[in-house]
TORVEX-441362 format. One record per residue (C-alpha): y, x, z. Coordinates in steps of 0.02 Angstrom, whole numbers, padded with zeros to 5 digits. Layout:
<sites>
+--------+--------+--------+
!     py !     px !     pz !
+--------+--------+--------+
!      Y !      X !      Z !
...
+--------+--------+--------+
</sites>
This chain:
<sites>
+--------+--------+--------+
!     py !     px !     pz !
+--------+--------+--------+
! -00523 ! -00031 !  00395 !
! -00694 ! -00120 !  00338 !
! -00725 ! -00235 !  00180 !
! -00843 ! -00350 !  00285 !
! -00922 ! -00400 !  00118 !
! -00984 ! -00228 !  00091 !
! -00960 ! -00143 !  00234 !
! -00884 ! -00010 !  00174 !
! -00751 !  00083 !  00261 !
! -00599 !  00077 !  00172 !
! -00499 !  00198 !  00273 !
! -00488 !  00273 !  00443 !
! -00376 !  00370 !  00590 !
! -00446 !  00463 !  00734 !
! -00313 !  00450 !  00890 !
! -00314 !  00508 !  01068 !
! -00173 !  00362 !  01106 !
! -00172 !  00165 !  01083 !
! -00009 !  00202 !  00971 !
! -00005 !  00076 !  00837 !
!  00025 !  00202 !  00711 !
! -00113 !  00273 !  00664 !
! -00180 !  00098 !  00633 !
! -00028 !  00063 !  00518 !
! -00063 !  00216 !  00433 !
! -00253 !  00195 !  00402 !
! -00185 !  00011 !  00355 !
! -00063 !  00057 !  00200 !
! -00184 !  00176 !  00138 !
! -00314 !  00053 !  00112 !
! -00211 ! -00052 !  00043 !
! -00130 !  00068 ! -00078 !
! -00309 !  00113 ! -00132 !
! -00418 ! -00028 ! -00123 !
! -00275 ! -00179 ! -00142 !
! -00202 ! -00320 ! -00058 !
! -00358 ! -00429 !  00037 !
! -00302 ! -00609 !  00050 !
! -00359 ! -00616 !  00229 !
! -00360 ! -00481 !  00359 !
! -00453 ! -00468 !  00532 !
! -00427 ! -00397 !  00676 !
! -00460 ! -00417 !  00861 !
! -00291 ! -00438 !  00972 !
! -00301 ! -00263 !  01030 !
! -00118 ! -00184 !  01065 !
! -00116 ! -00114 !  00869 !
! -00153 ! -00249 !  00808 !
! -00015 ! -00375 !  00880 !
!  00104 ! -00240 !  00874 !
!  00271 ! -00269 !  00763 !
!  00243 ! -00112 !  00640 !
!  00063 ! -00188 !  00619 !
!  00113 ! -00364 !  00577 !
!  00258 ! -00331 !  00471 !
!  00142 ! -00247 !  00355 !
!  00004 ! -00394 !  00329 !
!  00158 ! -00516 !  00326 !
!  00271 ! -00411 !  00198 !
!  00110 ! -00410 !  00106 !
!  00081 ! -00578 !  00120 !
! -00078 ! -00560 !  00181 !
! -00141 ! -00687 !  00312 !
! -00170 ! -00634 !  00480 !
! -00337 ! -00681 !  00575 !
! -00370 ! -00631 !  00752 !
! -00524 ! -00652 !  00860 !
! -00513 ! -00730 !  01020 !
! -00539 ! -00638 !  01183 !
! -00712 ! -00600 !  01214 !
! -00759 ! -00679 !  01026 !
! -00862 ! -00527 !  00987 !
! -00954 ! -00612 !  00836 !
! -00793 ! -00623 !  00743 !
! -00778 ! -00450 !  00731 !
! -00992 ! -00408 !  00725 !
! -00971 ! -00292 !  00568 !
! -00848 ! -00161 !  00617 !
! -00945 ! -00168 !  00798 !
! -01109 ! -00138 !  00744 !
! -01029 !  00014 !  00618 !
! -00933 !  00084 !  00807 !
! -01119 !  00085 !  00873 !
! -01178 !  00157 !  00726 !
! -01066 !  00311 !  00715 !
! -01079 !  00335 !  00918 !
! -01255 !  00327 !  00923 !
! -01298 !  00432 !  00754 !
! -01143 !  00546 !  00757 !
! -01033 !  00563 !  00909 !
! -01160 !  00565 !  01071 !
! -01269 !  00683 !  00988 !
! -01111 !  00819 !  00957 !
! -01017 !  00898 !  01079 !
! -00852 !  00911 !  00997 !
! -00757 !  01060 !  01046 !
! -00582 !  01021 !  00971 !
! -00488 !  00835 !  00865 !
! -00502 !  00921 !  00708 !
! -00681 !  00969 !  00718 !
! -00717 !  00768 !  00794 !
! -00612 !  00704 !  00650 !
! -00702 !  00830 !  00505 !
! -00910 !  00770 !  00585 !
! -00844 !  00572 !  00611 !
! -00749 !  00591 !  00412 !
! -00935 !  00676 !  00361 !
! -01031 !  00529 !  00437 !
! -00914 !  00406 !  00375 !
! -00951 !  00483 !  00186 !
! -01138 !  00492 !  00207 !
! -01131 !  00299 !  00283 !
! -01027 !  00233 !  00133 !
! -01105 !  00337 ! -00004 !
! -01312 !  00361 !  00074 !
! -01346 !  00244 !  00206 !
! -01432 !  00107 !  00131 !
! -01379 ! -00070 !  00215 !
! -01517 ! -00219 !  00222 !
! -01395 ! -00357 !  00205 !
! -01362 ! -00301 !  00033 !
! -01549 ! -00262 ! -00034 !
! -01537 ! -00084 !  00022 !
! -01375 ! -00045 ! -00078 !
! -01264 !  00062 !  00014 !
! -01085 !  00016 !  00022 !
! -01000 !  00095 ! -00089 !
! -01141 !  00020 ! -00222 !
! -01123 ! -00150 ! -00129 !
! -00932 ! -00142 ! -00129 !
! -00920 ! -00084 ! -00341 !
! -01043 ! -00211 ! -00389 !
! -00953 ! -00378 ! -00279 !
! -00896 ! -00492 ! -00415 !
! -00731 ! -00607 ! -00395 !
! -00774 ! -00772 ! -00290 !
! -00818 ! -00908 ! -00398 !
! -00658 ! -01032 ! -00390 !
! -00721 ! -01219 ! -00355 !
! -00630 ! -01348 ! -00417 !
! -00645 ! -01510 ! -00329 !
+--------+--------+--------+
</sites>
């Protein structure tokens, strides 16, 4: 789960299955820790359409936005993080077992939301990015 302002990750599951669980899980947490986003995004991916999925944005009452197929610039952020992580983390390891994939992809994760520096914010990284947002500006009209 990705603030797409910041691009920080909020929270995250490793799985072997396309269960919608995990995603659900990874889901509450972020929403237990970070709060309630008016608007959440997702591609239509079998998680993501799933019941357990959207009964938690809806019970939330958080609105539900979902690319269309093949509208990969909807979703560019949490993309360009996937490459990211394969490119700087996972190809260069070979993992022997889940838990030692899930403790090297949870390091990376840390070092990319606490050390990796991110141009679109002036070099903040985004956990800097993500405490320093202010509240959008409300325009009356």
């Amino acid at each position: 789960i990705m603030d797409w302002y910041s691009r920080k990750v909020l929270a995250w599951r490793l799985s072997n299955s396309m269960d919608a669980d995990f995603c659900v899980e990874a889901l509450k947490e972020a929403i237990a820790k970070h709060g309630t986003p008016e608007i959440f995004n997702s591609d239509q991916g079998s998680q993501f359409t799933s019941g357990a999925w959207i009964d938690v944005l809806t019970e939330a009452k958080i609105k539900i936005s979902m690319d269309g197929k093949g509208a990969w610039r909807d979703n560019r952020m949490i993309e360009r993080l996937w490459r990211s992580l394969k490119y700087e983390c996972v190809y260069l390891n070979a993992f022997e077992t889940g838990s030692e994939t899930r403790a090297r992809i949870g390091r990376w994760l840390k070092y990319y939301n606490v050390e990796r520096p991110h141009s679109t914010h002036g070099l903040l990284t985004p956990n800097e990015a993500y405490a320093s947002r202010t509240e959008p500006m409300r325009i009356a009209a």
